[in-house]
ROSE-4610 file (N, C-alpha, C; in Angstrom, 1 decimal, always signed):
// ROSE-4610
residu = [X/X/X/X/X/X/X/X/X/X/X/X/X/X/X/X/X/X/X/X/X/X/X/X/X/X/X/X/X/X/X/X/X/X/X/X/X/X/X/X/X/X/X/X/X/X/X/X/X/X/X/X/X/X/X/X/X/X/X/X/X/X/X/X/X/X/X/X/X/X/X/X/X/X/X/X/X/X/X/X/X/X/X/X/X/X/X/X/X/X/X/X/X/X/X/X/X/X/X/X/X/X/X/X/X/X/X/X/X/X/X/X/X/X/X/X/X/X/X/X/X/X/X/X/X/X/X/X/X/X/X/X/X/X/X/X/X/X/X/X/X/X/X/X/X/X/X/X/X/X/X/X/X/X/X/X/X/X/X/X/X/X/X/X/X/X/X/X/X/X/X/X/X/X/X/X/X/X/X/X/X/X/X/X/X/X/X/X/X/X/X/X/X/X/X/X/X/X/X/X/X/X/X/X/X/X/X/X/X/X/X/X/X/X/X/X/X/X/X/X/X/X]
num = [1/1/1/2/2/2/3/3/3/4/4/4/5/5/5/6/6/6/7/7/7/8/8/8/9/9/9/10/10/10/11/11/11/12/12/12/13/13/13/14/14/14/15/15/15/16/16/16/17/17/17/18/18/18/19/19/19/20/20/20/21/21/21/22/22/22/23/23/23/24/24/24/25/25/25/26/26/26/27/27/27/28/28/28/29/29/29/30/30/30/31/31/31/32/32/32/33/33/33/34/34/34/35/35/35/36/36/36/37/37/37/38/38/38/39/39/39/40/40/40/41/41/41/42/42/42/43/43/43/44/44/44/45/45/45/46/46/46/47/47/47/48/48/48/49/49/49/50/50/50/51/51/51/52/52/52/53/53/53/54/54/54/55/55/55/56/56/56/57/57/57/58/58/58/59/59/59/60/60/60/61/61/61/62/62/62/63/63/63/64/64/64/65/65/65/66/66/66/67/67/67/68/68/68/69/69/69/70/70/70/71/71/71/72/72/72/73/73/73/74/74/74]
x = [+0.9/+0.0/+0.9/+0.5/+1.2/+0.7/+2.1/+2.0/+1.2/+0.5/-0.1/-1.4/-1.6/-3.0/-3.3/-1.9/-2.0/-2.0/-1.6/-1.8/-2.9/-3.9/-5.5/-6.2/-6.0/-6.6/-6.3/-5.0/-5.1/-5.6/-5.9/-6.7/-8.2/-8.4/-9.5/-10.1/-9.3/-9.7/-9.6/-8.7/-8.6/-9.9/-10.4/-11.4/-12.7/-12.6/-14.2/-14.3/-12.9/-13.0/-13.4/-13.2/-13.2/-14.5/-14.3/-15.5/-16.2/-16.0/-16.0/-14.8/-13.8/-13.0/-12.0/-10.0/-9.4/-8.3/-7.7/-7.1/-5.6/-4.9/-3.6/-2.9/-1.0/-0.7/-0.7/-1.1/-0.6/-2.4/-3.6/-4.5/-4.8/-3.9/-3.8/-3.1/-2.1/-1.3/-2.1/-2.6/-3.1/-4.5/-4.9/-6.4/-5.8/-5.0/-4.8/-4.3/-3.3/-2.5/-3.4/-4.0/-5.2/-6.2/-6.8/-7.5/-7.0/-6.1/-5.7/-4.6/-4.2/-2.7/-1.8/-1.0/+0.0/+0.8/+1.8/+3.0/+2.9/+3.2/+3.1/+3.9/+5.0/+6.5/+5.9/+5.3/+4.8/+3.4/+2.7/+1.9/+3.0/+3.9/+4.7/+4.8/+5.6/+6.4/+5.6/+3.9/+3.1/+2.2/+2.7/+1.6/+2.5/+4.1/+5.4/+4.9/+5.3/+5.1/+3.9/+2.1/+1.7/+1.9/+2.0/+2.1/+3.8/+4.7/+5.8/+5.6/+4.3/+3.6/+2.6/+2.4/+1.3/-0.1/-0.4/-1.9/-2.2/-1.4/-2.1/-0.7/-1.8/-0.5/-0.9/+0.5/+0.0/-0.8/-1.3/-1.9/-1.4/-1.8/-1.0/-2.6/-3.0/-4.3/-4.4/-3.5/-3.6/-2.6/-2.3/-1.8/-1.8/-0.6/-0.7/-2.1/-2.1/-3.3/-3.1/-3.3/-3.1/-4.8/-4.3/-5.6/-5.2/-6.4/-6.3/-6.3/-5.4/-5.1/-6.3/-6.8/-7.9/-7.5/-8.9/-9.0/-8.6/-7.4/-7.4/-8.7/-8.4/-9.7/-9.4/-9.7/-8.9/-10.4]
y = [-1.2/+0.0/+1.2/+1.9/+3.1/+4.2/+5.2/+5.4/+6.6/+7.4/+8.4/+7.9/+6.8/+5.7/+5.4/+5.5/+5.2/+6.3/+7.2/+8.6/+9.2/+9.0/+9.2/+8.4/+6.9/+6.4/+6.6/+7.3/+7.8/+8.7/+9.8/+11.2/+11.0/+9.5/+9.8/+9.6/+8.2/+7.4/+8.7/+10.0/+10.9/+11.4/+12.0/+12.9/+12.9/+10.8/+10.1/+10.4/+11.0/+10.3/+11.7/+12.4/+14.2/+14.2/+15.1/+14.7/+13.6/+12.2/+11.4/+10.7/+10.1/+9.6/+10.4/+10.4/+10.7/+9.1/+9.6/+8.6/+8.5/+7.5/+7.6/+6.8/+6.8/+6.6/+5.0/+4.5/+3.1/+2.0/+3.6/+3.1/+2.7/+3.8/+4.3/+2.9/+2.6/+1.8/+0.3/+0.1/-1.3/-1.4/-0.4/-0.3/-0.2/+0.4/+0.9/-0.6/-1.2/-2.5/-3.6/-4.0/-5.1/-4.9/-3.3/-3.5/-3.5/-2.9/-2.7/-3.6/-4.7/-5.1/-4.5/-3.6/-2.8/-2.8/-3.4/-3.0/-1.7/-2.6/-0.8/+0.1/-0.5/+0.8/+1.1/+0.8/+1.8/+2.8/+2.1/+3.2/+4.7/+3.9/+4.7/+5.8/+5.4/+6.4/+7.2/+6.9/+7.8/+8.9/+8.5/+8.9/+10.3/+9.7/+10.9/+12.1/+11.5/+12.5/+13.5/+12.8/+13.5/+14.7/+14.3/+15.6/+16.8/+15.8/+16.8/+17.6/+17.8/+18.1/+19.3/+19.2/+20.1/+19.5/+18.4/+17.8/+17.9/+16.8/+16.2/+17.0/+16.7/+17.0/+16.3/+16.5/+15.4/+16.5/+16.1/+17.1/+16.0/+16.5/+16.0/+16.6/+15.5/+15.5/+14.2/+14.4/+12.6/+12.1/+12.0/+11.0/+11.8/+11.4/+11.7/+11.4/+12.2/+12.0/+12.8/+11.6/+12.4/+13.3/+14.0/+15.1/+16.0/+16.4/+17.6/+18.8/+19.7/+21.2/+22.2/+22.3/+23.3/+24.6/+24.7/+26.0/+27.3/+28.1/+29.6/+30.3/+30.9/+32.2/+33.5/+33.9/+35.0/+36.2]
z = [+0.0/+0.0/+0.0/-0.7/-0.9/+0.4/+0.6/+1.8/+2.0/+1.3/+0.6/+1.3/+0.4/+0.9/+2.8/+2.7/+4.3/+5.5/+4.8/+5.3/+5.4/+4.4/+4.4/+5.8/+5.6/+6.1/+7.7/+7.6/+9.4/+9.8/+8.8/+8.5/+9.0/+7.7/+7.7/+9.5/+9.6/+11.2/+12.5/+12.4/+13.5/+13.2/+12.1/+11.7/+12.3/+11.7/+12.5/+13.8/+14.7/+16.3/+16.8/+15.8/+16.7/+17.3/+18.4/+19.2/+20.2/+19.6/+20.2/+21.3/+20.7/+21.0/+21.0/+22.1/+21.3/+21.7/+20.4/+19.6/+20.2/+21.1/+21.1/+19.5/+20.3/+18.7/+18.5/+19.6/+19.9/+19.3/+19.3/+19.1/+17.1/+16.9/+15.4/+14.4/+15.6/+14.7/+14.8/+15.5/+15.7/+14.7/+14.7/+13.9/+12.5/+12.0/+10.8/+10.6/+11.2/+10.9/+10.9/+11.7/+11.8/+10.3/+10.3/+9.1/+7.7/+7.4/+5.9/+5.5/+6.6/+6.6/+6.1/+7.0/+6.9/+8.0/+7.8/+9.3/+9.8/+10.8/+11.8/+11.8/+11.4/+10.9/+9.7/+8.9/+8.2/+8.1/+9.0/+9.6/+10.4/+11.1/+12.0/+11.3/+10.4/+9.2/+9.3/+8.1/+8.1/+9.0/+9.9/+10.9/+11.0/+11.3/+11.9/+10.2/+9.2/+8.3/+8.5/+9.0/+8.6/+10.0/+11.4/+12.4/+12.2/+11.2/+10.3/+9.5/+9.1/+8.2/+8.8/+10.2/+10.7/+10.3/+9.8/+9.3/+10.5/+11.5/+12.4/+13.8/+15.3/+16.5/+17.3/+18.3/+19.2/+20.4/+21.5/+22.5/+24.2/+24.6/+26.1/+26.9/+27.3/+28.4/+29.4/+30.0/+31.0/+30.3/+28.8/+28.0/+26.9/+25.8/+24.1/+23.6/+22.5/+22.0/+20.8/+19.4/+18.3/+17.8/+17.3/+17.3/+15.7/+14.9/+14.4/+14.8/+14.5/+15.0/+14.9/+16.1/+15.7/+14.8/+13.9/+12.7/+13.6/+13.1/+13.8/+13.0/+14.6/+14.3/+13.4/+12.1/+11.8/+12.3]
């Protein structure tokens, strides 16, 4: 799987949780790897690219927790 591919599908998986859940990185890698069959070093990779990226960050509440960056207010 291309890693592009697999970058979405971590996107997409944070996106669904907003609000409900939040997502550690330990939760990301197992879900992503169990369903798409994909090693987890390469979820890993992807995941580092996309918060390298500013897509995604981590947040600190009790525990990590990958999260999308809330929209500034202009």
């Amino acid at each position: 799987m291309e890693r592009e591919e697999i970058k979405k599908i971590i996107y997409d998986l944070v996106e669904k949780s907003v609000g409900k859940k939040k997502l550690k990185q330990g939760d990301i890698l197992k879900k992503v790897a169990a369903d798409h069959g994909v090693e987890k070093d390469e979820v890993k990779a992807a995941l580092r690219e996309l918060v390298d990226a500013g897509t995604l960050i981590f947040t600190y509440f009790g525990g990590s927790y990958i999260e999308i960056p809330p929209k500034e207010a202009v």
